[in-house]
BATI-899066 format. One record per residue (C-alpha): x, y, z negated; residue in one letter. Coordinates in steps of 0.25 Angstrom, whole numbers, padded with zeros to 4 digits, always signed. Example, Ala and Ser with C-alpha at 12.3 -4.5 7.8 and 13.67 -1.06 7.14 Angstrom:
<atoms>
+0049-0018-0031A+0055-0004-0029S
</atoms>
This chain:
<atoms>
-0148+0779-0494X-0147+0780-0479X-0135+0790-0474X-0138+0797-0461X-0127+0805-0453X-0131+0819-0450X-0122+0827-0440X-0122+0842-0437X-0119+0844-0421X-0120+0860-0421X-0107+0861-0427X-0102+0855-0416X-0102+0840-0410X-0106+0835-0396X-0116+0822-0393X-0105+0813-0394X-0099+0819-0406X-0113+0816-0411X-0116+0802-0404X-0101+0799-0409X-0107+0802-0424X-0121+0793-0423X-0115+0782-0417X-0106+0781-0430X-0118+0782-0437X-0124+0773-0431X-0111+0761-0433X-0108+0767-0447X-0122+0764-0452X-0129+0777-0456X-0142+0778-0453X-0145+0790-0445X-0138+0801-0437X-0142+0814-0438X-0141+0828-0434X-0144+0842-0436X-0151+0850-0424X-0144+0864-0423X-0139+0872-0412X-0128+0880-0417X-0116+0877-0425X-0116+0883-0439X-0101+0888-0447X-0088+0889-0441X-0087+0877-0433X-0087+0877-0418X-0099+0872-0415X-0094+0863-0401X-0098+0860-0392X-0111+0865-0396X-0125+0858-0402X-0132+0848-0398X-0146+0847-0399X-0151+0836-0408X-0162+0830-0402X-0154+0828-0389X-0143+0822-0396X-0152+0813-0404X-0158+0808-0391X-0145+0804-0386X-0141+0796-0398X-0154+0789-0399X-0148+0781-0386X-0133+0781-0393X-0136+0775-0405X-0146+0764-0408X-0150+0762-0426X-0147+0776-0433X-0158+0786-0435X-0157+0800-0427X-0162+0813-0431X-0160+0828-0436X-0157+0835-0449X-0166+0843-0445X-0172+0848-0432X-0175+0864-0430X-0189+0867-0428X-0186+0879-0422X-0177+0870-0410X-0189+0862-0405X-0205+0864-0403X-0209+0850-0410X-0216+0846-0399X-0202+0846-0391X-0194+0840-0403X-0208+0829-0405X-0203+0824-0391X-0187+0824-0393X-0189+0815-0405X-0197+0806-0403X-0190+0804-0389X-0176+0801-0395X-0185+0792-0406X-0189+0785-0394X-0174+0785-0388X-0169+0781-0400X-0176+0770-0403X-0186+0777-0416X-0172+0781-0423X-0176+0797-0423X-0179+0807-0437X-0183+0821-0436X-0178+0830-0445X-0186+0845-0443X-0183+0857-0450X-0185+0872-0448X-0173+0876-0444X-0164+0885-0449X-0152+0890-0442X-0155+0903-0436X-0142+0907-0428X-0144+0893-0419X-0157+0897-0416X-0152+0912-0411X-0140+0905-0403X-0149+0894-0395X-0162+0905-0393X-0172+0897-0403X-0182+0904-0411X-0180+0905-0426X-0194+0911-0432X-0191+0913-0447X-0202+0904-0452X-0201+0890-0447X-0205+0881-0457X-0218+0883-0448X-0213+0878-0438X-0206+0866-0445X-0220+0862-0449X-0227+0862-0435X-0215+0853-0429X-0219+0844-0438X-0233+0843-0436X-0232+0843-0422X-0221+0832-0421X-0227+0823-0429X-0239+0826-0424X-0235+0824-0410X-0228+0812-0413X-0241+0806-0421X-0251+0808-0409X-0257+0796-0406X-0253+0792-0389X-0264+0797-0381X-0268+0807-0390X-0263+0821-0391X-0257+0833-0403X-0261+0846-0403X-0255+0855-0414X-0256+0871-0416X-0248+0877-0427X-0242+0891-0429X-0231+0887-0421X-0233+0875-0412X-0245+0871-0403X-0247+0860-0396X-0258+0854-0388X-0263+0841-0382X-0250+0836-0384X-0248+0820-0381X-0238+0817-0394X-0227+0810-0384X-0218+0806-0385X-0218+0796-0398X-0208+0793-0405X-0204+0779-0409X-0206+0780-0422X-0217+0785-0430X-0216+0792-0435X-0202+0798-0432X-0195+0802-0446X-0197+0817-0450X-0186+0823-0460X-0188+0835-0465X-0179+0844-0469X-0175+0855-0478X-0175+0861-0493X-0186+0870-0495X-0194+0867-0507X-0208+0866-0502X-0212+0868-0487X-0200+0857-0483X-0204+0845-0494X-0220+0847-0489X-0215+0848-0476X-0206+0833-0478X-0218+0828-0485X-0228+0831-0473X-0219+0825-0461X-0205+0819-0464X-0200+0805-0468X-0188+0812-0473X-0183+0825-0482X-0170+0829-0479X-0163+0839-0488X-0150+0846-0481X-0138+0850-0488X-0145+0854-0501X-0137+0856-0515X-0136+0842-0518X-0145+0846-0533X-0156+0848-0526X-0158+0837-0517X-0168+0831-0528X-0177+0843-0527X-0177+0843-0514X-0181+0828-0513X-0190+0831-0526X-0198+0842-0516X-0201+0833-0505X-0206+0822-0515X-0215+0831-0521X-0220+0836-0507X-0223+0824-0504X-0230+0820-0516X-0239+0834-0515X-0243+0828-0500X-0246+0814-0506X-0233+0807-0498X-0226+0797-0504X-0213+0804-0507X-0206+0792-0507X-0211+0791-0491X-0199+0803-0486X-0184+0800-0487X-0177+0810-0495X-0162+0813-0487X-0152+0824-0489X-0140+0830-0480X-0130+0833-0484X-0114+0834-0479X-0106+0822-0478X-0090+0822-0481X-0083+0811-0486X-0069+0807-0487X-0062+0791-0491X-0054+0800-0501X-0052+0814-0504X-0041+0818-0492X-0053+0815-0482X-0064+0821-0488X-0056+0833-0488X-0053+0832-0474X-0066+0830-0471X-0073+0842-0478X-0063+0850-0471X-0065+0844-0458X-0081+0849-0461X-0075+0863-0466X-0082+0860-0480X-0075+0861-0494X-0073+0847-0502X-0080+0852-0515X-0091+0859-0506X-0094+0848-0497X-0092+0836-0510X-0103+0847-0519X-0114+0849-0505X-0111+0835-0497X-0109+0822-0498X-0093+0823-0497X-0080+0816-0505X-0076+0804-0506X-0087+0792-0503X-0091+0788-0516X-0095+0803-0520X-0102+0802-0506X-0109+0789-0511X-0113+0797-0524X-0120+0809-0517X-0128+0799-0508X-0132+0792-0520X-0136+0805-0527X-0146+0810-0517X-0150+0794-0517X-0154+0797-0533X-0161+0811-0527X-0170+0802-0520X-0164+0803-0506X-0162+0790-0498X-0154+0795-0485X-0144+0807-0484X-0139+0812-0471X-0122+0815-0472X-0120+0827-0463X-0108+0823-0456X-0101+0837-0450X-0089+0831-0445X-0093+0823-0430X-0079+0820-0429X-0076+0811-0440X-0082+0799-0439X-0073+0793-0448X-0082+0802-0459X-0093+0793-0454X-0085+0779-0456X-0081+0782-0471X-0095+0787-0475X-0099+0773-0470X-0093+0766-0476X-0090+0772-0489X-0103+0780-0492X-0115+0773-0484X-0111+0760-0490X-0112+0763-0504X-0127+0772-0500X-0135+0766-0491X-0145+0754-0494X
</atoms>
């Protein structure tokens, strides 16, 4: 089971706090550090100093660490034109040594769009489709030759494909808990399914969907990893789990029954539950930047037990 830490900036966090975060992830062991791509701050919190955006912070990381994977959970198709976004990723790929993932979705919070001056069409699953077609697309033109694409939403012509990322192909991850657009969509494109914060029933159907998706499209289903986020909180005893679910501003019995919270060993058993499910790597949503003691004691108490 692979842990990957997954951090949410928008509710405030500046690029150290961030650079501060992957490097212990980088010296405590987990495998990748990741984040979410949003522009606005969402609850009570303050939000400070303000976002940063994903793909720039990711580009500056790529130079400051040197093993852990790097990616989003999940980019907004609405933020980018893919032909934009086909560029950003496979240049930090390449600045970071072939250590990039893209996760893609269709976006969802409307008020961030409203504050920046982004479009927010009510339909946008179209759109999630054409980015896409035309990034791998762009990404799989052969040097020398060139893409062409025309879609409802996005044309593009005589295109060169370049730049390449380093690898090939870059992981896709798609995202999201629809019942059937979402798993044919995985089945088409990604190497992963990622389900977020879902009731933790009904992570097998989820997993269940994709498989069948897959099988309907004649892939292997075994060929996607199946992954789930989902809020990490743990404490060495019952004091500092406390502490720590307040620090967060979540209630103990909320965050134990919707996260991965309480002491390490119940931790260790909700890993182990979703490994059951079928999934083989989960990404801890870690809300507090601040604490990287939080990091240390996951370490050495959770990952120990769940990895391999």
């Amino acid at each position: 089971m692979q842990l990957r830490i997954f951090t949410e900036p928008q509710q405030g966090a500046s690029y150290d706090d961030l650079l501060a975060v992957a490097q212990a992830t980088e010296r405590l062991g987990f495998d990748a550090f990741f984040r979410s791509d949003h522009y606005l701050k969402m609850g009570s919190v303050s939000g400070l100093p303000g976002p940063t955006d994903a793909w720039t912070t990711l580009a500056g990381l790529a130079r400051e660490t040197s093993r852990i994977r790097l990616g989003t959970l999940v980019s907004s198709a609405t933020f980018r034109h893919p032909g934009v976004l086909a560029i950003q990723v496979a240049q930090v790929d390449q600045m970071s040594g072939g250590r990039v993932e893209l996760g893609l979705g269709a976006g969802w919070y409307a008020q961030e769009h409203a504050a920046y001056g982004i479009p927010f069409p009510e339909k946008r699953f179209g759109l999630l489709e054409e980015q896409f077609a035309v990034i791998t697309g762009l990404w799989n033109t052969p040097p020398g030759s060139t893409f062409d694409f025309a879609g409802e939403h996005y044309t593009l012509s005589d295109s060169p494909g370049l730049p390449k990322p380093v690898q090939q192909p870059v992981p896709l991850i798609v995202g999201g808990n629809g019942p059937r657009r979402t798993p044919a969509l995985a089945a088409k494109y990604a190497a992963e399914y990622n389900t977020s914060f879902p009731a933790k029933a009904e992570i097998g159907d989820r997993f269940l969907a994709v498989r069948k998706a897959c099988e309907e499209a004649g892939r292997d289903p075994d060929s996607l990893v199946y992954s789930v986020a989902l809020v990490a909180c743990v404490g060495a005893d019952e004091a500092e789990f406390a502490r720590r679910a307040a620090a967060i501003g979540r209630e103990p019995s909320e965050v134990r029954q919707n996260g991965l919270a309480g002491t390490p060993q119940e931790v260790v058993d909700g890993i182990n539950a979703i490994r059951e499910l079928g999934g083989s790597r989960v990404y801890l949503q870690i809300l507090d930047l601040g604490d990287l003691d939080h990091l240390e004691l996951i370490a050495a108490e959770v990952a120990q037990h769940v990895q391999g």
